[in-house]
N, C-alpha and C positions, 0 to 999 in steps of 0.2 A: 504494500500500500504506500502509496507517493504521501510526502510530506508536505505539508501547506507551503511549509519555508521552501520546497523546491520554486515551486512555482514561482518566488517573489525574486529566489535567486537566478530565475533563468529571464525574470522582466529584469532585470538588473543586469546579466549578462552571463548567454546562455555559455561561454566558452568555458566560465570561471564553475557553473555548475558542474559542468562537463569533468573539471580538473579535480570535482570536491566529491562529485559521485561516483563517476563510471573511474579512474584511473585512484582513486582515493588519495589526492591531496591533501596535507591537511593544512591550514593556513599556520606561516606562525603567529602566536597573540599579539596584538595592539595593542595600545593604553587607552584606544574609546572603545574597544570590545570589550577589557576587563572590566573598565568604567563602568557601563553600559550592564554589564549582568551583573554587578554588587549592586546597580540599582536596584535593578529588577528582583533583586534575592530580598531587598531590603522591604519590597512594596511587598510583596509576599508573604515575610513575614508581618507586614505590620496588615497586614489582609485577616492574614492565621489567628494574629489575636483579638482582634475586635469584638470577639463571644465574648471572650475573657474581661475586655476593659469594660463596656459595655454593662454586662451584669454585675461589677464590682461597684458601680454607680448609685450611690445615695443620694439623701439630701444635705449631706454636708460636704461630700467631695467639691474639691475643688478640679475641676475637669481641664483645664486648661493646664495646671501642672500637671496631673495624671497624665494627658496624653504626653507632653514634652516629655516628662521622663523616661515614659515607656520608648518612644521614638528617638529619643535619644542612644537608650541603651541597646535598641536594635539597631540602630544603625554604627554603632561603635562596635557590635557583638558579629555583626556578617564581615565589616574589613576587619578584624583581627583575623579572622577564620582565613579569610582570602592574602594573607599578606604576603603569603610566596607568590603567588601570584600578579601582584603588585609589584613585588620587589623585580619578579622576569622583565617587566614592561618599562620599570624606572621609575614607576611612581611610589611618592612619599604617604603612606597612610593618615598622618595626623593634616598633610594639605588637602586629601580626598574628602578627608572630615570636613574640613572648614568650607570646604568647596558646596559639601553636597547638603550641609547641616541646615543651611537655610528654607533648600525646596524640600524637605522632608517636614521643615517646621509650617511652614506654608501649608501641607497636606494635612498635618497635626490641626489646624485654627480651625481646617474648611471645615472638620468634619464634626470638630466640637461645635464649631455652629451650628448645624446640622440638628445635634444630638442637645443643646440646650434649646435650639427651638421648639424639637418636638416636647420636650421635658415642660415649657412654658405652656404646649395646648394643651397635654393632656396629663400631668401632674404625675408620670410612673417612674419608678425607679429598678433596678435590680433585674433582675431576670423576666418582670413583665415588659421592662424595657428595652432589652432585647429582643424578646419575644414581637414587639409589636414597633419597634423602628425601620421605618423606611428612611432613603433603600439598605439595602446590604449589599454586603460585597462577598463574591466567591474566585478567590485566587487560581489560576494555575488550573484550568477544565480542560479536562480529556475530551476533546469530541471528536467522532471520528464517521466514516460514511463507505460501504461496503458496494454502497451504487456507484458513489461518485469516486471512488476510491484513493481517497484521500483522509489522512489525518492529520491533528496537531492539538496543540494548545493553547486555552486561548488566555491572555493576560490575566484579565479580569473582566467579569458579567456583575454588572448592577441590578438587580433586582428591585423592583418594586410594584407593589400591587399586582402580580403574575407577571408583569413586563419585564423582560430581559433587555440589557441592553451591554453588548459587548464592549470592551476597549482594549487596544493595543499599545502597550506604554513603552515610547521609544527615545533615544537618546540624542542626542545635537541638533544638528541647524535642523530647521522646515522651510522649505519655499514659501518661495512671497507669497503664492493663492496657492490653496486646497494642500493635498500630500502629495507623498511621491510617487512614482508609480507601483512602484512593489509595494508600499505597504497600502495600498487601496486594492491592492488585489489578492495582498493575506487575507484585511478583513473583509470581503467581500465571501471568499473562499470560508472562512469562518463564520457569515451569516447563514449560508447556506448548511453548514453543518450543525446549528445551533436550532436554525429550523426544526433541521432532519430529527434531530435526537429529542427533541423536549416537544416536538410538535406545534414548533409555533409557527406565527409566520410574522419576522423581526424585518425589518426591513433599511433599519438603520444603525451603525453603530458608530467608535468615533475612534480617531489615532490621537493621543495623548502624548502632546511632545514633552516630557516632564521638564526638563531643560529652562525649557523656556514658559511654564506654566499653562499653555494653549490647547484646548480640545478641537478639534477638525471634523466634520462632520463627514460619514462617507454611506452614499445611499446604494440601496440592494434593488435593481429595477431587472426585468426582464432581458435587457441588452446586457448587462454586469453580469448576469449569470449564466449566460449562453457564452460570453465572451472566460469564465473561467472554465466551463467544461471543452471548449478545442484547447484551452492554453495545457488542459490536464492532457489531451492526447498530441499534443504538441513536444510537452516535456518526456513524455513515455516515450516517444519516439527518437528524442534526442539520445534518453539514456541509453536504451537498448542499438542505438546503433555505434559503428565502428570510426563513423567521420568525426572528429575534433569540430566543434561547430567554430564558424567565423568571433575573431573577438568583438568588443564594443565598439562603434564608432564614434564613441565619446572620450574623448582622450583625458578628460578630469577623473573618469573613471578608473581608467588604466596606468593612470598616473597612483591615485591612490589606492588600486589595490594591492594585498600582499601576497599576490601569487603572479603578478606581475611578471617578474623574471621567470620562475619557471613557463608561465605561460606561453613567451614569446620562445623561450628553446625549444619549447618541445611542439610547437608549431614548425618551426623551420627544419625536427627533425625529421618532423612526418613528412612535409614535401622532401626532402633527402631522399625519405627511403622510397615513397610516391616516383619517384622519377626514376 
């Protein structure tokens, strides 16, 4: 079964998937990859515990240090864990800290807003307050589809009132309008399986530039979804065959990516032996 991520990496450039799947490359680490998934471990955890903060909720908690501390201490407890990892790439853990400590604290405020508002309509605390706060959030969903035969996972799904609404939490720049092209064609790929699995029929979800604080809206229309099922036998075809596919014609791409080098060698040595 193809991976969601295939597809976003073959809109991104089918040669490098080529290098990552069928010949098994594997890139070496960056310092916005390693960046980029201590994020994402961090939102994870701070997804994981929200039962827990949540129903520890009184009427004398003070919630506004509650979350800081909690947030704080996961986000100090994922880069300790990752620190060889950090240390491969060059980066300094206690700058990552300072770096990342503010958009973690920003997602801390939103949510207590959130959760004092609803606490101000309907007066509950403790585990009926979990029980009955909208939305919630569920980290890290397995979805997967046997028709369309693809899987993956999805960041996180918001919930509220039955309504699902997926999001993709991603790391650095976003273009001046809308998203990029691969990641509007993850969560697209992801609407449809979210559909499939829970029975719904979701039509919109959002890329979440954390970085920079900005939700993106990205819609699920009939054109979107006929355009991910050829892109799936697009990519089947790529991998199962023997041709090296053409690289990017975007040279910013190729410029920054890290398979670069081998990419261009082992092009020039397939025309070699081609001839």
């Amino acid at each position: 079964m193809l991976a969601v991520s295939a597809l976003s990496d073959y809109v991104y450039c089918p040669r490098k998937l080529y290098l990552q799947y069928v010949l098994k490359i594997a890139p070496p680490p960056k310092d916005i990859i390693v960046k980029g998934s201590i994020k994402h471990k961090v939102f994870e955890a701070i997804n994981n515990a929200e039962e827990m903060l949540i129903s520890s909720i009184t009427e004398r908690t003070d919630i506004n240090l509650l979350y800081e501390r909690v947030y704080y201490d996961l986000l100090k407890d994922v880069i300790s864990k990752n620190i060889n990892k950090l240390k491969e790439v060059g980066l300094d853990s206690i700058d990552l800290f300072r770096e990342s400590w503010p958009m973690f604290l920003r997602e801390a405020n939103t949510r207590v807003k959130n959760i004092k508002n609803f606490i101000e309509k309907y007066h509950i605390y403790e585990k009926e307050l979990w029980e009955k706060l909208t939305p919630k959030y569920k980290s890290e969903v397995w979805v997967s589809s046997e028709i369309l035969g693809i899987r993956g996972i999805v960041d996180r799904i918001e919930i509220s009132d039955e309504i699902l609404v997926p999001f993709e939490l991603k790391t650095g720049k976003a273009p001046n309008i809308g998203v990029w092209p691969g990641h509007r064609i993850q969560l697209i790929a992801y609407l449809l399986l979210i559909n499939e699995n829970y029975k719904k029929r979701i039509n919109q979800g959002f890329i979440e530039y954390i970085d920079l604080n900005e939700k993106r809206r990205v819609i699920l229309d009939p054109f979107a979804e006929q355009q991910i099922k050829d892109l799936i036998l697009e990519v089947n075809h790529v991998l199962s065959s023997e041709r090296i596919p053409e690289k990017s014609d975007n040279e910013n791409k190729c410029n920054a990516c890290n398979l670069n080098e081998k990419c261009f060698r082992l092009k020039q040595e397939y025309y070699q032996n081609a001839s």
